[in-house]
PDB file of N, CA, C and O in Angstrom:
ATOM      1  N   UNK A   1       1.785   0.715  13.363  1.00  0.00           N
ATOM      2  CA  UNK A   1       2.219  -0.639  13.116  1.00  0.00           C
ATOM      3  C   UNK A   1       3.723  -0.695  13.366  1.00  0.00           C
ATOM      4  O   UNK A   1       4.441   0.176  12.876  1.00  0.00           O
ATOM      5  N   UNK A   2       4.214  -1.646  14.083  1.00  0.00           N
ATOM      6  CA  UNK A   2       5.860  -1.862  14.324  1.00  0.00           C
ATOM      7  C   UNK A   2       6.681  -2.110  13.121  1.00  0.00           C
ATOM      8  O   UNK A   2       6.133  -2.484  12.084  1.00  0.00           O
ATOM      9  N   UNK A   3       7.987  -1.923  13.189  1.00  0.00           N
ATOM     10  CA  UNK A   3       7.971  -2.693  12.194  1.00  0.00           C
ATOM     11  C   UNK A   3       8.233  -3.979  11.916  1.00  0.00           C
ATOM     12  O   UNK A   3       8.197  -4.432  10.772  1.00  0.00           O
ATOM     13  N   UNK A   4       8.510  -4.642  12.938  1.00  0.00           N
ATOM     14  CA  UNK A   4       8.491  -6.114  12.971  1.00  0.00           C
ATOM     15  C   UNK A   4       6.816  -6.384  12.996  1.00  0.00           C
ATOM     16  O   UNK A   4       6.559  -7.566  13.220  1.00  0.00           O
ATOM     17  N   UNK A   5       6.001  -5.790  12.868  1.00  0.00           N
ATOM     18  CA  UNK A   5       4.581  -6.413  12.047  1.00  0.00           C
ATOM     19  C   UNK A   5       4.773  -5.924  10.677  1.00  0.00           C
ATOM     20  O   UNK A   5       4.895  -6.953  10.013  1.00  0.00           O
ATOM     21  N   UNK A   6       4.867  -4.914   9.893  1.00  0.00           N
ATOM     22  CA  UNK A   6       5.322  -4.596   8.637  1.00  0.00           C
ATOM     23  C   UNK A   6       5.727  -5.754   7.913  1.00  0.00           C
ATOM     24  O   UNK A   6       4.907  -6.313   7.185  1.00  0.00           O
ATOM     25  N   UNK A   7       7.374  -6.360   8.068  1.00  0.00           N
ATOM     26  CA  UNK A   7       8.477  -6.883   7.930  1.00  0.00           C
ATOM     27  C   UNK A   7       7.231  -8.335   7.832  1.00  0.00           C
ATOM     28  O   UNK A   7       6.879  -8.770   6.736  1.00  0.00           O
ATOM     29  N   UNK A   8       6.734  -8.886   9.089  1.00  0.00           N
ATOM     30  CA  UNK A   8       5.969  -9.540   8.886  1.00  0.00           C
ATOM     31  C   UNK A   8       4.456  -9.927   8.009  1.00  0.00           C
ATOM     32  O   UNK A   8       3.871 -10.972   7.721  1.00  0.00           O
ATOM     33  N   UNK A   9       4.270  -8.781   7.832  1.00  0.00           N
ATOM     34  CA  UNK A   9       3.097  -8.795   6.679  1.00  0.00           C
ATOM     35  C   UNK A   9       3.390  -8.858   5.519  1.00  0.00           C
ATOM     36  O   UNK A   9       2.712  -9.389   4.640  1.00  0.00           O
ATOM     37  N   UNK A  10       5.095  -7.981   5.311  1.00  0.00           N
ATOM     38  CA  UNK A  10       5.328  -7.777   3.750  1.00  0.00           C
ATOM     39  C   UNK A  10       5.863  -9.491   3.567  1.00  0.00           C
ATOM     40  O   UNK A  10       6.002  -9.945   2.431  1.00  0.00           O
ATOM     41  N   UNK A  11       6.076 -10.160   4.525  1.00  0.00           N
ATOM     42  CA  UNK A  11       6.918 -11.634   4.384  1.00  0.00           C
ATOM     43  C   UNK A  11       5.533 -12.231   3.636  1.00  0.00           C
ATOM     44  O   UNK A  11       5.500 -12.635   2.474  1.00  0.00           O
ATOM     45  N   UNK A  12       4.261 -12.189   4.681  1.00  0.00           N
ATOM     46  CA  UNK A  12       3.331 -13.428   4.376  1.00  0.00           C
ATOM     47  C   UNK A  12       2.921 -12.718   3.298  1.00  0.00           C
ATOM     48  O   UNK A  12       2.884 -13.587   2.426  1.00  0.00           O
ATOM     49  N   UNK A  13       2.528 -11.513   2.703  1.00  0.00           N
ATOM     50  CA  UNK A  13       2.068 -11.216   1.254  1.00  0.00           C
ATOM     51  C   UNK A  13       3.223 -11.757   0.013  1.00  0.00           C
ATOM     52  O   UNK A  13       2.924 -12.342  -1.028  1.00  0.00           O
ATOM     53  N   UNK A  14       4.185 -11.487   0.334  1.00  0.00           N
ATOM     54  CA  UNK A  14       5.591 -12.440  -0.585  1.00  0.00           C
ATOM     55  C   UNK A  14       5.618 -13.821  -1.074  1.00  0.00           C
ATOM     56  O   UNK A  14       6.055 -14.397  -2.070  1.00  0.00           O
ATOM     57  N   UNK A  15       4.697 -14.283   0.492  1.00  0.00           N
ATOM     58  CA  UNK A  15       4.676 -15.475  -0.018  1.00  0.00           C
ATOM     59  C   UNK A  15       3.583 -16.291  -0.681  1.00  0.00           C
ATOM     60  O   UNK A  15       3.682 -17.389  -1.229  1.00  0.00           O
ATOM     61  N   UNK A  16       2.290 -15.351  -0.478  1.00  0.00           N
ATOM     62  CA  UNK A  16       1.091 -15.359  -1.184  1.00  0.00           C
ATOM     63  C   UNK A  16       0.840 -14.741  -2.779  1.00  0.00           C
ATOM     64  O   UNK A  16       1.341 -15.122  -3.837  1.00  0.00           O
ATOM     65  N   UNK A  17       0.149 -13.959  -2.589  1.00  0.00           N
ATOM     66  CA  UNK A  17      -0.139 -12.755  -3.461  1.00  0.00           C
ATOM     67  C   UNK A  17       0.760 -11.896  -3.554  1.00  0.00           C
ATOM     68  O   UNK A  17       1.234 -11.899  -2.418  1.00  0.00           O
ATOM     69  N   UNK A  18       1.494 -10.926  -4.327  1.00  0.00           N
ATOM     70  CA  UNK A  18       1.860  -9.970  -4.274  1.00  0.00           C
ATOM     71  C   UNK A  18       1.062  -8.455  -3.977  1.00  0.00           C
ATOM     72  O   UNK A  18       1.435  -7.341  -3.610  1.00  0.00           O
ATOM     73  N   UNK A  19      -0.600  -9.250  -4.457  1.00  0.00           N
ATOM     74  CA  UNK A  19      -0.934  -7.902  -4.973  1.00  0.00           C
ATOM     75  C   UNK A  19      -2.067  -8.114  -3.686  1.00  0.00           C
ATOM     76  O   UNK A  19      -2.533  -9.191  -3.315  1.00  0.00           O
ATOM     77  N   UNK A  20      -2.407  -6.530  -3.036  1.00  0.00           N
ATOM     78  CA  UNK A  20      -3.349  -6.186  -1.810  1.00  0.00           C
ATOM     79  C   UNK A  20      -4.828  -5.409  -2.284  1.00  0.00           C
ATOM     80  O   UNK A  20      -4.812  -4.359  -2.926  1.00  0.00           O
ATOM     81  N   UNK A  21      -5.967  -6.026  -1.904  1.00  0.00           N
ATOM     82  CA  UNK A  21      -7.062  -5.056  -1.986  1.00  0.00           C
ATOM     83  C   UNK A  21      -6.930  -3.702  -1.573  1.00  0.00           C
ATOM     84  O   UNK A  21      -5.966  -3.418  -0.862  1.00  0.00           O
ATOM     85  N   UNK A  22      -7.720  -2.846  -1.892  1.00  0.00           N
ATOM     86  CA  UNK A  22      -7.475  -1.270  -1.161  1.00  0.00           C
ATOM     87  C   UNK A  22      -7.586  -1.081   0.049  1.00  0.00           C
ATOM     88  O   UNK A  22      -7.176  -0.008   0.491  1.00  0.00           O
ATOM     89  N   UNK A  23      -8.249  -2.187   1.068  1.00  0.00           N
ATOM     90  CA  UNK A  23      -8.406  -2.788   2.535  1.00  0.00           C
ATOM     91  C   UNK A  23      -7.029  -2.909   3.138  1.00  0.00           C
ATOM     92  O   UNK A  23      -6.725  -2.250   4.132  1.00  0.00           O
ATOM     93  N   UNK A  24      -6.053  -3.881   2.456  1.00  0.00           N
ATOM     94  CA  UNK A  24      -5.619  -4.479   2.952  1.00  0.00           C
ATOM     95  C   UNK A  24      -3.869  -3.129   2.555  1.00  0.00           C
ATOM     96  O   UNK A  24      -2.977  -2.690   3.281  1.00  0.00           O
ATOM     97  N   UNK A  25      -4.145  -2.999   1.335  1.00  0.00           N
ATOM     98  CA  UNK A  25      -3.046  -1.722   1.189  1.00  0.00           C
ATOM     99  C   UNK A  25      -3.536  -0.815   1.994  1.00  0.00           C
ATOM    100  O   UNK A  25      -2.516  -0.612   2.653  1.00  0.00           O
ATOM    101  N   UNK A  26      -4.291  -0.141   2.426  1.00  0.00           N
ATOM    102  CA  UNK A  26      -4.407   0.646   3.375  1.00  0.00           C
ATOM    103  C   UNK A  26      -3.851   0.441   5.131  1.00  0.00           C
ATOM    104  O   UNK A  26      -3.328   1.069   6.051  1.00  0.00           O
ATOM    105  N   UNK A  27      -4.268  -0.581   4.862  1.00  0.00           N
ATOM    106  CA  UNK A  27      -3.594  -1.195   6.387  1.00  0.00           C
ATOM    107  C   UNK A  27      -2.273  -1.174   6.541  1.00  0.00           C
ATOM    108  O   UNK A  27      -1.652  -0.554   7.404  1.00  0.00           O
ATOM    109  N   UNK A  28      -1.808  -1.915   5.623  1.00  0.00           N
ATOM    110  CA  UNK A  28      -0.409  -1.539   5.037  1.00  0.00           C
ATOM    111  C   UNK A  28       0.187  -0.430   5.006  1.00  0.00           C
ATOM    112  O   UNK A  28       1.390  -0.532   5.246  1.00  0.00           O
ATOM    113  N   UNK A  29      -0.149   0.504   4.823  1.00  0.00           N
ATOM    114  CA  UNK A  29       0.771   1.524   4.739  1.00  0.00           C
ATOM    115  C   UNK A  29      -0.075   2.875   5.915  1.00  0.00           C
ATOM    116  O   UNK A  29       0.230   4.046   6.138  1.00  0.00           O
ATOM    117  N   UNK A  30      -1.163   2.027   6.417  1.00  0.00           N
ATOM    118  CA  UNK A  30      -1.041   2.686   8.123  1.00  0.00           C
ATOM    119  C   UNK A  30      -2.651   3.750   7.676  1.00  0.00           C
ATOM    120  O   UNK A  30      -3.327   4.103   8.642  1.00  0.00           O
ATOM    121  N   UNK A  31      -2.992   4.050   6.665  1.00  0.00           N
ATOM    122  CA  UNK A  31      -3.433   5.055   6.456  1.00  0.00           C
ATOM    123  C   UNK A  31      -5.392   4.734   6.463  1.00  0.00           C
ATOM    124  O   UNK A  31      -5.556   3.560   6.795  1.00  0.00           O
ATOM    125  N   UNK A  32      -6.383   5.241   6.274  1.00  0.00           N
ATOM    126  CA  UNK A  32      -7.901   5.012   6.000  1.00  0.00           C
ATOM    127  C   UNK A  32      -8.003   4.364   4.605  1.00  0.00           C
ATOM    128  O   UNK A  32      -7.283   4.934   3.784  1.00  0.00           O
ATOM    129  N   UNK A  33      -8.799   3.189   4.059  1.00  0.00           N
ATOM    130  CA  UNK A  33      -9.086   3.735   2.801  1.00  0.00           C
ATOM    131  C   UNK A  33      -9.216   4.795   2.452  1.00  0.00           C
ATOM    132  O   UNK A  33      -8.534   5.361   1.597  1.00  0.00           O
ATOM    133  N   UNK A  34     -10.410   5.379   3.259  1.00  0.00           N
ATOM    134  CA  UNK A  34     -10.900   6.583   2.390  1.00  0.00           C
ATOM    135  C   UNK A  34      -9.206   7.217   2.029  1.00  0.00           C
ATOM    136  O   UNK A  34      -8.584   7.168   0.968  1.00  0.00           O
ATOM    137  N   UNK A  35      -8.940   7.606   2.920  1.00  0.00           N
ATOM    138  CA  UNK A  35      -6.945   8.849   2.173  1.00  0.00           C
ATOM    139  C   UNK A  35      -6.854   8.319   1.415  1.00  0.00           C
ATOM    140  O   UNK A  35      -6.960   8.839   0.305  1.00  0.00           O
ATOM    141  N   UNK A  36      -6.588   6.884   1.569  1.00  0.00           N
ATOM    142  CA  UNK A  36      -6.001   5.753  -0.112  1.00  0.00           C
ATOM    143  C   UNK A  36      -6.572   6.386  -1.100  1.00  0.00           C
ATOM    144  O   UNK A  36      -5.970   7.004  -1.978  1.00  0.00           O
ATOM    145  N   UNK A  37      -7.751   6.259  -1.001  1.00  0.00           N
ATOM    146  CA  UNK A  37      -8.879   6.443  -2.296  1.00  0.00           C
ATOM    147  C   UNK A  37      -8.896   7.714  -2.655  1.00  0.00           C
ATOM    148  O   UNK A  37      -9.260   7.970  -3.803  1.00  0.00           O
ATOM    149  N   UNK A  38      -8.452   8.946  -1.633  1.00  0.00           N
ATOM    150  CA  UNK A  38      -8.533  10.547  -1.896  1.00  0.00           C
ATOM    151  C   UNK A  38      -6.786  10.469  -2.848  1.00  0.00           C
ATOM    152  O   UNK A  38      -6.356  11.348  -3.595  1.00  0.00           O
ATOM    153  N   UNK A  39      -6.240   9.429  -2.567  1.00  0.00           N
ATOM    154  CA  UNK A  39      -4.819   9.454  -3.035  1.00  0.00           C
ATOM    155  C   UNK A  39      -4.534   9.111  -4.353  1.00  0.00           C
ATOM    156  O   UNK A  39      -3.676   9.538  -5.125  1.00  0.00           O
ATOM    157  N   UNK A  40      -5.830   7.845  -4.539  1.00  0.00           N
ATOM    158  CA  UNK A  40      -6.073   7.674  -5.773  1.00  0.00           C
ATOM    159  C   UNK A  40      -6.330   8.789  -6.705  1.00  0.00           C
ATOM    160  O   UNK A  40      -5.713   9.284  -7.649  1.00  0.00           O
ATOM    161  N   UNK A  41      -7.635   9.049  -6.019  1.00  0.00           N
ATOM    162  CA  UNK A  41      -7.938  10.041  -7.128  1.00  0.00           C
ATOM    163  C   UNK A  41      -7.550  11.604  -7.536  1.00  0.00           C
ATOM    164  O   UNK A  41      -8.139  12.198  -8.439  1.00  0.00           O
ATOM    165  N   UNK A  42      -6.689  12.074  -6.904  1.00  0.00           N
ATOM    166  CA  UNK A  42      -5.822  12.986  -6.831  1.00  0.00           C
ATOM    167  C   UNK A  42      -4.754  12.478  -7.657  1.00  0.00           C
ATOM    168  O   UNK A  42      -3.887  13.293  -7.976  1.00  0.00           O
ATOM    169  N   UNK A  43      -4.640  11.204  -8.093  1.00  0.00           N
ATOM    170  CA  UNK A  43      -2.904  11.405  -8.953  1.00  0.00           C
ATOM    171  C   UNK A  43      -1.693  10.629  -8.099  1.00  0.00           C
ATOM    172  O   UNK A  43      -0.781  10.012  -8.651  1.00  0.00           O
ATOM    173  N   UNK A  44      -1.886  10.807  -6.293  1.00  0.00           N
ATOM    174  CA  UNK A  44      -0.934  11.139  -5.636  1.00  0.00           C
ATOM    175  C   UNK A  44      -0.640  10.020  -4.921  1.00  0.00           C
ATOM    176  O   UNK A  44       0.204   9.892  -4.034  1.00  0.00           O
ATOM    177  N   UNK A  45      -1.401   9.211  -5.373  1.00  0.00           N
ATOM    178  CA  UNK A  45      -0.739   7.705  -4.623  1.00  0.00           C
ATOM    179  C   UNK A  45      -0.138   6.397  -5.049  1.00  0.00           C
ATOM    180  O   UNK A  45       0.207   6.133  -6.201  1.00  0.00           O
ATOM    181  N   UNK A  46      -0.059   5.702  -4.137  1.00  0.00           N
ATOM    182  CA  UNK A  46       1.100   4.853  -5.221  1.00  0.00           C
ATOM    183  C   UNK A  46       0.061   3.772  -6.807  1.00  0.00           C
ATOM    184  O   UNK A  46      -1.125   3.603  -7.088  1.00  0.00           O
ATOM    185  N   UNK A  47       0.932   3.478  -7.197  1.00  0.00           N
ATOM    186  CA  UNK A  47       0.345   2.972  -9.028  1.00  0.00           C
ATOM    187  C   UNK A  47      -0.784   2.216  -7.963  1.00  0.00           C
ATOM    188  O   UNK A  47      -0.584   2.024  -6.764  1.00  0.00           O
ATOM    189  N   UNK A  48      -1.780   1.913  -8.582  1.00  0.00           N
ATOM    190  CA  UNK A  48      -2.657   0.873  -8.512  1.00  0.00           C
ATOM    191  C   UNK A  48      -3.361   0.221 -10.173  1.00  0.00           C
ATOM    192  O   UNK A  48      -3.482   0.830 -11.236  1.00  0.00           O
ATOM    193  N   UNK A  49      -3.637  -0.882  -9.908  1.00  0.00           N
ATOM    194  CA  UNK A  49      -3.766  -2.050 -11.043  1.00  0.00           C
ATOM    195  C   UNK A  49      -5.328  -2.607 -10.923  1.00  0.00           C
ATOM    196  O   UNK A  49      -5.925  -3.149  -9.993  1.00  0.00           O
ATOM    197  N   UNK A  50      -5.769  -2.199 -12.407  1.00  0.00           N
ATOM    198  CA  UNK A  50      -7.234  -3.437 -12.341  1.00  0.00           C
ATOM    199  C   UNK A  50      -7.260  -4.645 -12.606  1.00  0.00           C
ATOM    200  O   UNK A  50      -7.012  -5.023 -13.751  1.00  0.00           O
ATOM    201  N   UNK A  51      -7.575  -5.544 -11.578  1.00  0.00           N
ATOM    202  CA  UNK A  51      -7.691  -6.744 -12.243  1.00  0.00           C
ATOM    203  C   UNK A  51      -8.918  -6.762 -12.514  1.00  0.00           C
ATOM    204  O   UNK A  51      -9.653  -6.483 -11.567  1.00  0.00           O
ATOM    205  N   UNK A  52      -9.596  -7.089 -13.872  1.00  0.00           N
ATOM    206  CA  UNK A  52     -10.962  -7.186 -13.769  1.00  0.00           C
ATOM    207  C   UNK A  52     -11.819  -6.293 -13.555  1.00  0.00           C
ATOM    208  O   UNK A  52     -11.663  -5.265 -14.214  1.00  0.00           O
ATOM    209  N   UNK A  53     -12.857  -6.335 -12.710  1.00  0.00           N
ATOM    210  CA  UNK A  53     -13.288  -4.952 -12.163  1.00  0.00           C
ATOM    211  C   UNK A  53     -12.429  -4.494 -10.241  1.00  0.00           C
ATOM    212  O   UNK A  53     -12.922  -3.683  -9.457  1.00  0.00           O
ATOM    213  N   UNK A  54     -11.452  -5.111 -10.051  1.00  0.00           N
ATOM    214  CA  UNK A  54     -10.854  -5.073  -8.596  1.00  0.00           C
ATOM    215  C   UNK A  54      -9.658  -4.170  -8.986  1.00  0.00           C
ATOM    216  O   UNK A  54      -8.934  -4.340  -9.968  1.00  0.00           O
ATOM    217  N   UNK A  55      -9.552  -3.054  -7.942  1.00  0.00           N
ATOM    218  CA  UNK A  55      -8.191  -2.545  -7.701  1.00  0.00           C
ATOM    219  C   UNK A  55      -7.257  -3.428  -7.168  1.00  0.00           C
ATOM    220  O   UNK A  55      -7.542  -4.182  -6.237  1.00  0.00           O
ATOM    221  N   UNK A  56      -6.017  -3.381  -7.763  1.00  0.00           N
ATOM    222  CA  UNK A  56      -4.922  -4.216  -6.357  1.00  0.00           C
ATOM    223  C   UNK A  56      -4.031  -3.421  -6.257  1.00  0.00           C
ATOM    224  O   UNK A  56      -4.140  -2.512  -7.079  1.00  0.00           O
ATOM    225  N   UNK A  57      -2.940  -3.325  -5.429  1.00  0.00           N
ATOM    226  CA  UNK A  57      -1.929  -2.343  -5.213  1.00  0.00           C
ATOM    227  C   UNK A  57      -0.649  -3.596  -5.635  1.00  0.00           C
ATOM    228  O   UNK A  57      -1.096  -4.734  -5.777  1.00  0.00           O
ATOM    229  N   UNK A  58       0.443  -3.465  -5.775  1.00  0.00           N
ATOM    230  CA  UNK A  58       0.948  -4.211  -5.621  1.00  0.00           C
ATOM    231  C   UNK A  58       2.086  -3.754  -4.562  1.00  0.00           C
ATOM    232  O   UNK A  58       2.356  -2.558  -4.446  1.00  0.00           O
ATOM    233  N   UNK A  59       2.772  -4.787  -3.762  1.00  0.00           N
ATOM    234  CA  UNK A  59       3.455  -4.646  -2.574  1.00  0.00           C
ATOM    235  C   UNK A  59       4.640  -3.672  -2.684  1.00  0.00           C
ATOM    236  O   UNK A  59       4.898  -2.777  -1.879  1.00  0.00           O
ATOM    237  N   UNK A  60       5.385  -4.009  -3.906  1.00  0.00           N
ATOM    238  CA  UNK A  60       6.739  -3.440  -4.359  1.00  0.00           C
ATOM    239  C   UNK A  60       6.156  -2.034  -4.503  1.00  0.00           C
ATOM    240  O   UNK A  60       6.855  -1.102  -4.107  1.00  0.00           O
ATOM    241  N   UNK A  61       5.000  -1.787  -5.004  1.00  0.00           N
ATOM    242  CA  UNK A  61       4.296  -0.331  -5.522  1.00  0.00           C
ATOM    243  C   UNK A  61       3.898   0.669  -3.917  1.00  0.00           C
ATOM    244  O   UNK A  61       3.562   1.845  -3.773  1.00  0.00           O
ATOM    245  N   UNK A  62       4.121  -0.392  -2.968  1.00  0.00           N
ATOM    246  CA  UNK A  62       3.706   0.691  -1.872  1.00  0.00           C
ATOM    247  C   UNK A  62       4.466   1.069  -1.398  1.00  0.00           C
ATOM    248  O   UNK A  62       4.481   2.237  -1.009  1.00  0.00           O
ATOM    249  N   UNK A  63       6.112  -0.358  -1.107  1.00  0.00           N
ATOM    250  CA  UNK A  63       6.536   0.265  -0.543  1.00  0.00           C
ATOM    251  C   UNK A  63       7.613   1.361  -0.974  1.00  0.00           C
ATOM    252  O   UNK A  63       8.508   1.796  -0.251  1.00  0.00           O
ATOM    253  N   UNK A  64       7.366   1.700  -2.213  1.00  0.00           N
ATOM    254  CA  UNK A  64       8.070   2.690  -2.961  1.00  0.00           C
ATOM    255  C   UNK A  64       7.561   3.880  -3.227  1.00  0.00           C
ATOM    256  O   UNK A  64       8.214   4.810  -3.700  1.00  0.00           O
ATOM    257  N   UNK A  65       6.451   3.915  -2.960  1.00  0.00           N
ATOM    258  CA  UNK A  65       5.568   4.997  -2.678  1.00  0.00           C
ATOM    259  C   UNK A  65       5.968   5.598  -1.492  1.00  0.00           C
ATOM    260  O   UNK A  65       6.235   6.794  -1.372  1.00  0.00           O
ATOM    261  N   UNK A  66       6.014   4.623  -0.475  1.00  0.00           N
ATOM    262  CA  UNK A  66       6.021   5.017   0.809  1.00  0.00           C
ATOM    263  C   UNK A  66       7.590   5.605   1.276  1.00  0.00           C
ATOM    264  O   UNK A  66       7.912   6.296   2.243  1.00  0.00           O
ATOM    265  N   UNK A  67       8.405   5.025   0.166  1.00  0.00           N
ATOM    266  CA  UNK A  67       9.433   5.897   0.747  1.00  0.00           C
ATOM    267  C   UNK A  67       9.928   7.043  -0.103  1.00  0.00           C
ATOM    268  O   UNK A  67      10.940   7.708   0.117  1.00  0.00           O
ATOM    269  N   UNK A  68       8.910   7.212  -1.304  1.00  0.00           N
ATOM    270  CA  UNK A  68       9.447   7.952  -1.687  1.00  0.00           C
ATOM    271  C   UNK A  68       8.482   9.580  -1.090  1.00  0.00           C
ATOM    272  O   UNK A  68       9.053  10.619  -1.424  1.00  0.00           O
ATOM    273  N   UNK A  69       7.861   9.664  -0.716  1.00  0.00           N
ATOM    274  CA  UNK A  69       6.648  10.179  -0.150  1.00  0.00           C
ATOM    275  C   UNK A  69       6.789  10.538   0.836  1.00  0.00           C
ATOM    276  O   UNK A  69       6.829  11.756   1.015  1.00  0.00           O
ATOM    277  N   UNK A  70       6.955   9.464   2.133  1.00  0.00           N
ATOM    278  CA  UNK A  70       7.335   9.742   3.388  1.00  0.00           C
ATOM    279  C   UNK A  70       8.098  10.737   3.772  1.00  0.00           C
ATOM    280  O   UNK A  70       8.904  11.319   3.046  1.00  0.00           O
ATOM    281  N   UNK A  71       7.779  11.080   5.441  1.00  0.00           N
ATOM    282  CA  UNK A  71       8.469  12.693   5.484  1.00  0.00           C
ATOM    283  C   UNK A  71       9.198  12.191   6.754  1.00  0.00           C
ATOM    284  O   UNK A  71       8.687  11.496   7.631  1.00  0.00           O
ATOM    285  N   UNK A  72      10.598  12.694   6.713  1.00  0.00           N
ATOM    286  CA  UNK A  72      11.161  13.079   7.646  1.00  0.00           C
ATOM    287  C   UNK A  72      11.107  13.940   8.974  1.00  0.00           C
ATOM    288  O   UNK A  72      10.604  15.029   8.695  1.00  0.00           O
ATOM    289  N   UNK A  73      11.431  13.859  10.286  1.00  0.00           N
ATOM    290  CA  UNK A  73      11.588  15.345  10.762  1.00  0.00           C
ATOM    291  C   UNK A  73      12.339  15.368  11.360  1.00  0.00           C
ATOM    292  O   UNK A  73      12.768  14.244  11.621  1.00  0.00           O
ATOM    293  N   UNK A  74      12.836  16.154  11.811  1.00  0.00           N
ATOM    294  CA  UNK A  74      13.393  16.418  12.350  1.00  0.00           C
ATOM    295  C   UNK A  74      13.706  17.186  13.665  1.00  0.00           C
ATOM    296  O   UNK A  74      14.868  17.289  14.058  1.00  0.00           O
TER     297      UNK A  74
END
């Protein structure tokens, strides 16, 4: 994903919802559900929230995950 689609997705979720299904956070941050869900349940991914019986991620929660997580190289 570019990041002028990023930049653009994190705009229209800002201005909607804050908070993303595990579909739509996955997309988001580039990866399968399924990893999401192996990420979940390992401990190792970013906070996720029940509403109800629904997971949501929230936006601020990924992308702080994502940088704190993310790898460099060099």
């Amino acid at each position: 994903m570019s990041d002028q689609t990023a930049i653009g997705r994190a705009a229209q979720a800002r201005e909607g919802t804050p908070f993303l299904c595990c579909a739509q956070a996955a997309f988001y941050l580039g990866m399968s559900e399924t990893t999401l869900k192996q990420h979940r349940k390992a401990g190792t991914g970013p906070r996720v929230r029940r509403h109800s019986r629904h997971l949501r991620y929230h936006i601020d929660d990924l992308d702080a995950w994502s940088q704190q997580s993310g790898e460099t190289r060099k």
